[in-house]
C-alpha positions as MATLAB code, in Angstrom:
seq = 'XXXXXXXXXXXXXXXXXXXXXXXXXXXXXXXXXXXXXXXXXXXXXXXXXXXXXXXXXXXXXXXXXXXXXXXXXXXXXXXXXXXXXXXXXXXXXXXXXXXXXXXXXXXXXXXXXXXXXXXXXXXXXXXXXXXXXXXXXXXXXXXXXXXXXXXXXXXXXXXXXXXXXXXXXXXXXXXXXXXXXXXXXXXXXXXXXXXXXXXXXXXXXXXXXXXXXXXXXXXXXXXXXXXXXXXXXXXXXXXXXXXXXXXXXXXXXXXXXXXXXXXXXXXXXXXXXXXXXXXXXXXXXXXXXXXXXXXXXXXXXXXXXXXXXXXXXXXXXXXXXXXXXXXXXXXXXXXXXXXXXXXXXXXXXXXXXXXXXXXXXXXXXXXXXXXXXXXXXXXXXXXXXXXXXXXXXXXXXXXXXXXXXXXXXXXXXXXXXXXXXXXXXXXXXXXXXXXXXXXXXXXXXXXXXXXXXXXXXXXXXXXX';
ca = [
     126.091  141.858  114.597;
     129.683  140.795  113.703;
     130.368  143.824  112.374;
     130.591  145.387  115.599;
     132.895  143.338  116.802;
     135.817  144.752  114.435;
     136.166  147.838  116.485;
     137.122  146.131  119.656;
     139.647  144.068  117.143;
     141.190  146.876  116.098;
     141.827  148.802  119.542;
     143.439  145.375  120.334;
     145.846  145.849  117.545;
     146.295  148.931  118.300;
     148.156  148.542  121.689;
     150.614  146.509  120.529;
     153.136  145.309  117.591;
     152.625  141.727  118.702;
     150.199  139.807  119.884;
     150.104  136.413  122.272;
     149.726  133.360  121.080;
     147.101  131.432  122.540;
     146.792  127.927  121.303;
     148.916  125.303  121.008;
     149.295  122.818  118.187;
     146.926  119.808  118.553;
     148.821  117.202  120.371;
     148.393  114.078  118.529;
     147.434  111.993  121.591;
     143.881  111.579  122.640;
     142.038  114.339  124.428;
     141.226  113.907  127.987;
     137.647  113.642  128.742;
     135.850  117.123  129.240;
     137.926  119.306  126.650;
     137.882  122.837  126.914;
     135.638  125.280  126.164;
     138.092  128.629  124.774;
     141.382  129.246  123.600;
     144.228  128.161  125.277;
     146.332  130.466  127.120;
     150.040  129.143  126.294;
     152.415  131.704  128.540;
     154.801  129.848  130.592;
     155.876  130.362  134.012;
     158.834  128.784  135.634;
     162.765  129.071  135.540;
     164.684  127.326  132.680;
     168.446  126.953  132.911;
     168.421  127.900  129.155;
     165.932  131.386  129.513;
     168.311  132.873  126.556;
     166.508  130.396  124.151;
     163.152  131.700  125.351;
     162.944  135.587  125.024;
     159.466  136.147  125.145;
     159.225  133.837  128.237;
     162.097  136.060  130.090;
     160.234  138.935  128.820;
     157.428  138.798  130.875;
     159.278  138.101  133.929;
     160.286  141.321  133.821;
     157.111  142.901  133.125;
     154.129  143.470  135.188;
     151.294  140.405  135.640;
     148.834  142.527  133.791;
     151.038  142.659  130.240;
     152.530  139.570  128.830;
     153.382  138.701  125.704;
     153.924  135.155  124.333;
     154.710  133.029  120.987;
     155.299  129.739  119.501;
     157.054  128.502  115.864;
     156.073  125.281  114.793;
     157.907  123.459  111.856;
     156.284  120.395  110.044;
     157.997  118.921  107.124;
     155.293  116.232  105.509;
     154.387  114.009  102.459;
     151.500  113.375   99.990;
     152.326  110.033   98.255;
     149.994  109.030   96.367;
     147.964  112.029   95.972;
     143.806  111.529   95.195;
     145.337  107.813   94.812;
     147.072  108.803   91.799;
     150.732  108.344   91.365;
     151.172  111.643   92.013;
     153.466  112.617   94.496;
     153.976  116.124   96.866;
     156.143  117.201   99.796;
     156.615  120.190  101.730;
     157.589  122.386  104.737;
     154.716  123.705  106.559;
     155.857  126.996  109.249;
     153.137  128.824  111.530;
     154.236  131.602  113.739;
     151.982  133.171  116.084;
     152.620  136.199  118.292;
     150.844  137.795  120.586;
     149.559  139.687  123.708;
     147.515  139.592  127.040;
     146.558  142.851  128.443;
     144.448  142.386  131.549;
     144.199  145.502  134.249;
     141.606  143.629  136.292;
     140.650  139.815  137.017;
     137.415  140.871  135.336;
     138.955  142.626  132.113;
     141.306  140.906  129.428;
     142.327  141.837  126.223;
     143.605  139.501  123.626;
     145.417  139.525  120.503;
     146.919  137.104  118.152;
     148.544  137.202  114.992;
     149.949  134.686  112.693;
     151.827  134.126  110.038;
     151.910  130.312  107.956;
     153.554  129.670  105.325;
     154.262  126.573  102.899;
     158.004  125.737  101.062;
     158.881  123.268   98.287;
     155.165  122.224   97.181;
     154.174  121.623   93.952;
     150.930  120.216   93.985;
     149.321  121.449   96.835;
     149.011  125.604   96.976;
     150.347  128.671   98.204;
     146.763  129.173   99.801;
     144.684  128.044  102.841;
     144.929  125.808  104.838;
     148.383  125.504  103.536;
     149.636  129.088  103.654;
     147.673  132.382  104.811;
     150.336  134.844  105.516;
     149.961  137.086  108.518;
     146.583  137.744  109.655;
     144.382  138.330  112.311;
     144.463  135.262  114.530;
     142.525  136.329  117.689;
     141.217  139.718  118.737;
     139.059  139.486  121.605;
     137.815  141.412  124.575;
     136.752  139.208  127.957;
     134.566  140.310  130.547;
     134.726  138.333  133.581;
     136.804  135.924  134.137;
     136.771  132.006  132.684;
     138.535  130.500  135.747;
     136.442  132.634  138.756;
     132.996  133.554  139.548;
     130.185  132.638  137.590;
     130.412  133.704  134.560;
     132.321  135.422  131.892;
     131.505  136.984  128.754;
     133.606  137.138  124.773;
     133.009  139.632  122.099;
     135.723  139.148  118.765;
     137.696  136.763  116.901;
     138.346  133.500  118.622;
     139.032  130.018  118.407;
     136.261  128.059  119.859;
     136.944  124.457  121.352;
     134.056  122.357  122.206;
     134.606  118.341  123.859;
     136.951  116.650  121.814;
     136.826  119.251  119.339;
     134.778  116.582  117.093;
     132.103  119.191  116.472;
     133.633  122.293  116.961;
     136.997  123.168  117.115;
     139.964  125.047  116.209;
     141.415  122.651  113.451;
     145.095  123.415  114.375;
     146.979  120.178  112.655;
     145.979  122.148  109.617;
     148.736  125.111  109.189;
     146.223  127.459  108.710;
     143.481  126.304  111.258;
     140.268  127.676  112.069;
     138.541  130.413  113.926;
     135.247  132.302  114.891;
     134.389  136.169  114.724;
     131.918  135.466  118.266;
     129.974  136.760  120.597;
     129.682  134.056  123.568;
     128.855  134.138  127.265;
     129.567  131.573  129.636;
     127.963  130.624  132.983;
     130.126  128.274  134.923;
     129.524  127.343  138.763;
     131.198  124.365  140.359;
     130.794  121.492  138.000;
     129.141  123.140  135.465;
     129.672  125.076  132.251;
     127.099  126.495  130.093;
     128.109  128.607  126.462;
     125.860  130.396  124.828;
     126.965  131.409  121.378;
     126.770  133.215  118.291;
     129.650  132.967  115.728;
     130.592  132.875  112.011;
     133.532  131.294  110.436;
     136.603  133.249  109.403;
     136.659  133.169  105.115;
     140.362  132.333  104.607;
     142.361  134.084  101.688;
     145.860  134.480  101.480;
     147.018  137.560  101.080;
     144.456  140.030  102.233;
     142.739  140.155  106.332;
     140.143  137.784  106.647;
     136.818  137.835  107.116;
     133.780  135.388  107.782;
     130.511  135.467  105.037;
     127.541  137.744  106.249;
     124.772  135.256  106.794;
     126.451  132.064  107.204;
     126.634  132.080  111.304;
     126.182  129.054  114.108;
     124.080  129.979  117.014;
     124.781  126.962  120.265;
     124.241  126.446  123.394;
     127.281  123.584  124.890;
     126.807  122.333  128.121;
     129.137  120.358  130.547;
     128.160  118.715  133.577;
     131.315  116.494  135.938;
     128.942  115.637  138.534;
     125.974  113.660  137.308;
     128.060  110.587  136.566;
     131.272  109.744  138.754;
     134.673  110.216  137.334;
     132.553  111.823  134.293;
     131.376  114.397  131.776;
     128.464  115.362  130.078;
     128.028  117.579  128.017;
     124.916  117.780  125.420;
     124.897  120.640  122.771;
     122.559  122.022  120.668;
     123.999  123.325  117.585;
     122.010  126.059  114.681;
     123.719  126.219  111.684;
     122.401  128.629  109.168;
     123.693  129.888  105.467;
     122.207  132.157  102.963;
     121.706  130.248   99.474;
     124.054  132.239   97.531;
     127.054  130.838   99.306;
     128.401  127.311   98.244;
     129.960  125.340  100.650;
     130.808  121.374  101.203;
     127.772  120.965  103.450;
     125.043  122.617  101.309;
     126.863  121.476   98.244;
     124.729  124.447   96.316;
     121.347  123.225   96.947;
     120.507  126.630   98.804;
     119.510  128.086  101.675;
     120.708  126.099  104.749;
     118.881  125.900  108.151;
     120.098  122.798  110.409;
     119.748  121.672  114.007;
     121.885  119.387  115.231;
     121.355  117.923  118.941;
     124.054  115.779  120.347;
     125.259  114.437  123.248;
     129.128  113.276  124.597;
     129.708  111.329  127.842;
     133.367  110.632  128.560;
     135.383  109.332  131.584;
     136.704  106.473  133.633;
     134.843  103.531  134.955;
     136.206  100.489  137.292;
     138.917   98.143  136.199;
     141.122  100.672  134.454;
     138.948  101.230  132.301;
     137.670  104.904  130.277;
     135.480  105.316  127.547;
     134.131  108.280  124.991;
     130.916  108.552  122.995;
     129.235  110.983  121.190;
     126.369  111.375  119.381;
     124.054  113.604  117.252;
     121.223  113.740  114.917;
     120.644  116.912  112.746;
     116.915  117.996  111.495;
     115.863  121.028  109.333;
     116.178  121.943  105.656;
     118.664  122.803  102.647;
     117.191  124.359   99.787;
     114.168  121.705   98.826;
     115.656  119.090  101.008;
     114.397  117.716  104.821;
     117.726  116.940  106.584;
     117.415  114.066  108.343;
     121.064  112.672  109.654;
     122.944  111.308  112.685;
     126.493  110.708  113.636;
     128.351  108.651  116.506;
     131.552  108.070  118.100;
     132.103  105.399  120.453;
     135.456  104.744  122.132;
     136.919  102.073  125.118;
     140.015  102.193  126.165;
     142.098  100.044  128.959;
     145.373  101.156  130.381;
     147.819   99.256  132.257;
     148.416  101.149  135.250;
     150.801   98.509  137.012;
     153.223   98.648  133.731;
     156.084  100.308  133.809;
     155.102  101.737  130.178;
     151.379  102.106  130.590;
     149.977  101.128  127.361;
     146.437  101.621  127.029;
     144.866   99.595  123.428;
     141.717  100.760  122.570;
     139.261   99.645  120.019;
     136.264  102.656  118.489;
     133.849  102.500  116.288;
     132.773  105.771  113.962;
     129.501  106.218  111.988;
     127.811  108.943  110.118;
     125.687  108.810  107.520;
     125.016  109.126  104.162;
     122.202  110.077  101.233;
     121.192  107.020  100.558;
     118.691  108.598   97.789;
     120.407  111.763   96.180;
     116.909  111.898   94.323;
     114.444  111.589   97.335;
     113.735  115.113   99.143;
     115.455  113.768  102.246;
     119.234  115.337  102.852;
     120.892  112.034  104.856;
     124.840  113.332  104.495;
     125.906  113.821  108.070;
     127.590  117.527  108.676;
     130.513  117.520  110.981;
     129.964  121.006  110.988;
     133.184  122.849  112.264;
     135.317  119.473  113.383;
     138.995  119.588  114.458;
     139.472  116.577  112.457;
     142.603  115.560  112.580;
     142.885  112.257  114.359;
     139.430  111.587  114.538;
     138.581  109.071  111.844;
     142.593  108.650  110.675;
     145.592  110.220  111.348;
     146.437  110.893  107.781;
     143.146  112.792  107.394;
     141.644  111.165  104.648;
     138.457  110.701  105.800;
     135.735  112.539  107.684;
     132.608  112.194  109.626;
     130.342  111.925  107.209;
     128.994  109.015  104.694;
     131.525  106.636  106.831;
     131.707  103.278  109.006;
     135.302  103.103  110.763;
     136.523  100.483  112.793;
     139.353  101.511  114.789;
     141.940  100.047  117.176;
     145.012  101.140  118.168;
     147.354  101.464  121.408;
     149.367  104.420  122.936;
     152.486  103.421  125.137;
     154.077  106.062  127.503;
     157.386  104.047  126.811;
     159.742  106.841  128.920;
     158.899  109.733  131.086;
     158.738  111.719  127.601;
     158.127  109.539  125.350;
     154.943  108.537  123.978;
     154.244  105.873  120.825;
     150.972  105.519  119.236;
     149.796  102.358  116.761;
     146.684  103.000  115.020;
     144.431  100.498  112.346;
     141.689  101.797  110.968;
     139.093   99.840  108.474;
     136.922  102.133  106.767;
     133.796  101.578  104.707;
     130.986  104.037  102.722;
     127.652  103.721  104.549;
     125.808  103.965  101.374;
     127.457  103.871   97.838;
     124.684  106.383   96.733;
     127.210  108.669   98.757;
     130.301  110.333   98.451;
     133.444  109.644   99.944;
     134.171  112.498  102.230;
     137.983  113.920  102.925;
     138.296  115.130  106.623;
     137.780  119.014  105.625;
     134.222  117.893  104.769;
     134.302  118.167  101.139;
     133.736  115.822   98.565;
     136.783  113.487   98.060;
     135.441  111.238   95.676;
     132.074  111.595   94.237;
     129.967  108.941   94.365;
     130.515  106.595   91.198;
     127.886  104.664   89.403;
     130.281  101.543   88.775;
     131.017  100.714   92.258;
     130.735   97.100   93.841;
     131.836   97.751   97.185;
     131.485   99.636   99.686;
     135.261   99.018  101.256;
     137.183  102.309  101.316;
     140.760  101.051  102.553;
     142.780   99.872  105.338;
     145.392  102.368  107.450;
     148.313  101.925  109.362;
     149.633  104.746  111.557;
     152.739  104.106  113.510;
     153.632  107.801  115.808;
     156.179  109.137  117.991;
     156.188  112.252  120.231;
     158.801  113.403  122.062;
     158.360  116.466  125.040;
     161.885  117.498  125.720;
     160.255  120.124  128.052;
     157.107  122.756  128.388;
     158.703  125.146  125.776;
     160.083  122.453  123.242;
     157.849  119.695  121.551;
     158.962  116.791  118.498;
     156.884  114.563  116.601;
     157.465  111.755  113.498;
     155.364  109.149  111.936;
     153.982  107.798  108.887;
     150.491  106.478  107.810;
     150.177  103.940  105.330;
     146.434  103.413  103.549;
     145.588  100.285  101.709;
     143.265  101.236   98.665;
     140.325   99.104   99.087;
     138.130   97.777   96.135;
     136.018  100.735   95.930;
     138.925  102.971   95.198;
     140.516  101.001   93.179;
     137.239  100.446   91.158;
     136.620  104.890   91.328;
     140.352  105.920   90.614;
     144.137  104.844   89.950;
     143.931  103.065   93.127;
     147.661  103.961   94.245;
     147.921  103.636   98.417;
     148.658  106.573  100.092;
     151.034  107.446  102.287;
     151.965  110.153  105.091;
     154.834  110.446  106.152;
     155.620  114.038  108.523;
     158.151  114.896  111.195;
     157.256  118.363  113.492;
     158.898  120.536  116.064;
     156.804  123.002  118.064;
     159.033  125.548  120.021;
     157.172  127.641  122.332;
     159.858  130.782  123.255;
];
């Protein structure tokens, strides 16, 4: 199926030397309830008294409404200290580039392309490879029929990134330089209040060097729904995922046991409720088989926040709870290791993206002050355990961070501090610094060197 799609790609490419960039980097404060469902279209309107800084943006000013172009450089200097909890140390300078362009001769036909280039400077420990660095490729190349903001429906055949609630499930991963996206097919059906994809996609194979490509066979077929008018002030939006791969492909979820066929249902309600008060929770449980193995796992993600309206600086704490589990017998025939399938999952567990959502209890609290009009500080403590010992200790790509060790005693993981500022000087111009501190807790310091990590990064994201 996805091989037809590489024709439309490449009459994309064809009409253009550039093409428009159509995501933004993942802003590091929470995610409104609802998300989005597709990528996010990041040309900007409006006059700015400094348009010479922004060529692309006075570009299409001058050009008709049915071609613009568009593009973004983000920056992101950042530090590994105390790498795999060694005393081994790494920092670097992360660039992305994406360019791009938006060809649409009717509201009912759009053409999109994307292409990006990122890049990573002065590392010596991590590599010159993905999601570090993979240097100019194919981004997006997609054709739209319909359109996703009138009528009814609309309908996607190409590459895409896909962006699904709070991205804790699916999305495009963009904290990581590299990120993520889909070779799709997708239609969506969305009257007032509602939105309904249907889906068929496979994950782009990153290598550096070379145009990438996803892995015949290993393909997730979904239907994501979102309802904003069964609750007030509210979303819901229950999914069900099918995740398939072909046994000769070994990735972190089927951890070369074989053939993979998994169904995850799941459900996320997320909004505002009296008293100033808003709240997020999600949750899934996954059925079906890998290689000789039943799968039989669940995941959830509960979150309550409170902001102070009346203050001058709005600070909203929050307190969440995360849980996935784990194998609790690695020589039973039941597969209990949670898959966060295709998460965005930076910020989700930690900031400094240690951990993810699988094999993991997280208590987390934390508040985000809006401490000028752009200005925004967020304070983050997370305490994170192992479900099971029996289990791994997942990193937040989904692979195995540390294997699960016969010695341990405890199930304690660590303690982390994150402490970030953002600053918006406008729509084109974006900054960002912080650091996150983790605690080694006794079962790392019983399964390695036990050295605490830290994470220190500073970013600028220029839209032009």
């Amino acid at each position: 199926m996805f091989r037809t799609l590489f024709p439309i790609a490449a009459f994309i490419l064809g009409v253009a030397p550039a093409y428009l960039f159509a995501q933004s980097a993942q802003p590091v404060t929470p995610d409104a309830p609802g998300g989005s469902h597709a990528s996010t279209d990041l040309r900007v309107d409006g006059a700015n008294p400094d348009g010479w800084l922004f060529p692309i943006t006075q570009l299409d000013r001058s050009l008709p409404s049915w071609l613009q172009f568009g593009g973004q450089f983000r920056d992101r200097v950042e530090g590994q200290l105390g790498l795999a909890y060694n005393p081994v140390n790494d920092g670097y300078d992360l660039t992305q580039l994406r360019l791009g362009i938006y060809i649409q001769p009717t509201h009912w036909l759009e053409f999109v392309g994307v292409t990006q280039d990122s890049r990573a400077f002065f590392n010596h420990h991590v590599a010159n490879a993905p999601p570090y660095q993979n240097i100019w490729d194919v981004r997006e190349a997609y054709v739209r029929l319909g359109s996703e903001h009138e009528g009814w429906f609309d309908a996607v055949a190409g590459r895409q990134m896909l962006s699904f609630g709070d991205e804790r499930v699916i999305g495009p991963s963009d904290w990581s330089n590299m990120g993520r996206t889909f070779d799709v097919a997708r239609i969506d059906v969305h009257p007032s209040g509602v939105m309904v994809s249907i889906f068929a996609a496979s994950v782009i194979f990153a290598r550096d060097g070379v145009v990438d490509h996803h892995f015949e066979g290993n393909n997730l077929y979904g239907v994501y729904t979102s309802f904003s008018r069964i609750l007030p002030h509210s979303t819901i939006e229950p999914y069900l995922l099918w995740r398939v791969a072909p046994p000769n492909i070994r990735l972190a979820e089927n951890a070369g046991h074989g053939a993979l066929s998994e169904v995850t249902g799941g459900i996320r309600a997320a909004g505002d409720v009296p008293a100033n008060l808003d709240y997020d929770v999600e949750m899934n449980w996954q059925t079906g088989s890998l290689g000789p193995y039943t799968i039989d796992a669940w995941a959830g993600h509960w979150n309550l926040g409170y902001t102070f309206k009346d203050s001058r600086i709005k600070p909203r704490p929050f307190v969440e709870y995360n849980y996935a589990t784990g194998n609790k017998n690695p020589n039973g025939t039941t597969w209990g290791t949670h898959d966060q399938i295709y998460a965005s999952a930076h910020n989700k567990m930690d900031f400094a993206d240690q951990f993810g959502w699988k094999n993991i209890k997280d208590l987390r609290a934390g508040v985000i002050e809006k401490i000028a009009a752009k200005w925004t500080l967020m304070e983050y403590n997370n305490d994170v355990w192992l479900a099971t010992r029996n289990d791994a200790l997942y990193a937040s790509s989904g692979a195995i961070s540390i294997a699960a060790h016969p010695g341990a005693t405890s199930n304690h993981v660590g303690d982390e501090i994150d402490l970030i500022a953002e600053y918006q000087q406008n729509k084109h111009m974006t900054y960002g610094f912080g650091i996150g501190h983790l605690f080694t807790g006794r079962f790392l310091n019983e399964t390695t060197k036990g050295k605490d990590y830290n994470y220190p990064f500073a970013y600028a994201t220029y839209v032009f």
